[in-house]
N, C-alpha and C positions, 0 to 999 in steps of 0.2 A: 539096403535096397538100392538097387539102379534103376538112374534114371532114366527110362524108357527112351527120352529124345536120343540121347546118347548113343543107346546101343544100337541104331538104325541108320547113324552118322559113320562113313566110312573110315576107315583108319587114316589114310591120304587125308581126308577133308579134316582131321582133329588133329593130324600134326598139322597142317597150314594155319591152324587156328591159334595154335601156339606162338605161331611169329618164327623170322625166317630162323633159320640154320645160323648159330655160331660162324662158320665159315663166310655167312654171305657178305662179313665183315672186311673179307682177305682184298676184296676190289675199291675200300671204299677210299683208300688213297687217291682214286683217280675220279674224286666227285668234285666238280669245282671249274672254273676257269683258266685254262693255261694258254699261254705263250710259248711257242713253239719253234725252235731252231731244228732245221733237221736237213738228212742228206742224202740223196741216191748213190749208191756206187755201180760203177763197169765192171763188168766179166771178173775182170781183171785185179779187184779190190781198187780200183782207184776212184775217186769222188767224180761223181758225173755230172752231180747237180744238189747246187743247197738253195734251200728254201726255206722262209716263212710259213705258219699254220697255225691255228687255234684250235684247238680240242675244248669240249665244254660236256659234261658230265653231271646226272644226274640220277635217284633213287626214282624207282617206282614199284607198286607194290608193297608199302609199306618195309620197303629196304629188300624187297627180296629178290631186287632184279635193278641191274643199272643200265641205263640208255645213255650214249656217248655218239657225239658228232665229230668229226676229225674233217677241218678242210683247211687243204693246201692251198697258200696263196699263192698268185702270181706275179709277177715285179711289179702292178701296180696297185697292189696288195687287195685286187678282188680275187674270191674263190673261182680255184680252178677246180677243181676236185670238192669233193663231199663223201664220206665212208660211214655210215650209223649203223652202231652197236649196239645190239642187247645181250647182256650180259648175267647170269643165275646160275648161281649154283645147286646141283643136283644131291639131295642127299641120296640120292638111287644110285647115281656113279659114281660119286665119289669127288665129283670133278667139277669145275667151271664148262658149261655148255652155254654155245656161244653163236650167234650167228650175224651175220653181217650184209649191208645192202649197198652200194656203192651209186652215186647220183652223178650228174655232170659230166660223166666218162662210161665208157663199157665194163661193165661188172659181169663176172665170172661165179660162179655158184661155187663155197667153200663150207665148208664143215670145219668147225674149230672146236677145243677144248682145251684146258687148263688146270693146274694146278699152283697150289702156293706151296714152295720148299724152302729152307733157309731165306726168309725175308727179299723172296724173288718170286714173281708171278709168270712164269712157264706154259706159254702157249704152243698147242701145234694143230696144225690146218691142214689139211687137203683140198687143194681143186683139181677140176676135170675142166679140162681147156673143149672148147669144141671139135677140135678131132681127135676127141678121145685121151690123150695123154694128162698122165696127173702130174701137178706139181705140189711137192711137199714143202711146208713152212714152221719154218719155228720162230718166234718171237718171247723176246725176256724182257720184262719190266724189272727194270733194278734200281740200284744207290733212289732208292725212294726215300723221301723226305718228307715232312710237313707240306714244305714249298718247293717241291722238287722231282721227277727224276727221272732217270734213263729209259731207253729203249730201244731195241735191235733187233732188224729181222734179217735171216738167213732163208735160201731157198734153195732146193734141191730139184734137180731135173731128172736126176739118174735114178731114181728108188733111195736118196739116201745113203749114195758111194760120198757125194760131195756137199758141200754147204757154203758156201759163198755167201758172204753178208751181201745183203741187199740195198741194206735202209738201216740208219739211225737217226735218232733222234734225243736229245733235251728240253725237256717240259719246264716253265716255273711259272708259279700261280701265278695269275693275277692278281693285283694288289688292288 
């Protein structure tokens, strides 16, 4: 016999009841406190600017969703910048959907998504600049570690002819 409550409970709301997605495990490397060395590059690939930043990382939703703050210092190591992320994965797409809100500075409206491949978390973005032209981004989270690890973004102006790093950086926990 079935349980009547049940059968009136939508399919969505009885897998959420199950607890997240396997996958919503692939972000949780970046739950925690980090210290942050990182770097702008020129046109050009050459370094334009390195800086200090803290990222600090956390679950919600009983793990089925991470909220991350990213703020860059400035030489006298107050925040200049602020970037907050929330982060979930989609068992509908397949994918990490992702959106992001930018404080302290002018923020631009992106659409992001992701994937985890070979021990690498593979993001790509789109924004829409205000007069209309989009700029494409990809960022790789890599050599991740307990205490540890990379990240690099690349941007495209052209559709995607070019890629030019942007930005790197090196994360390690807080102790």
């Amino acid at each position: 016999m079935t349980n009547p409550q049940v059968q009136n409970v939508p399919p969505e709301v009885l897998r959420y009841l199950q607890g997240p997605a396997p996958e919503a495990k692939e972000f949780d490397f970046l739950i925690g406190h980090w210290n942050v060395e990182a770097t702008r590059y020129k046109e050009d690939g050459t370094p334009a600017l390195n800086y200090s930043a803290l990222w600090n990382a956390v679950h919600l939703n009983e793990g089925r969703m991470i909220m991350d703050d990213f703020k860059a210092l400035g030489p006298t190591g107050a925040p200049v910048s602020s970037f907050v992320t929330l982060r979930t994965y989609s068992e509908t797409t397949k994918r990490w959907e992702i959106v992001g809100l930018q404080a302290l500075q002018p923020a631009v409206p992106t659409e992001w998504h992701g994937i985890c491949r070979d021990g690498e978390m593979l993001l790509d973005a789109i924004a829409t600049l205000p007069n209309g032209h989009r700029v494409l981004t990809k960022i790789r989270f890599f050599e991740i570690t307990p205490d540890s690890f990379s990240w690099e973004s690349s941007m495209s102006l052209d559709q995607g002819d070019t890629w030019p790093k942007t930005a790197s950086l090196k994360a390690k926990r807080k102790s």
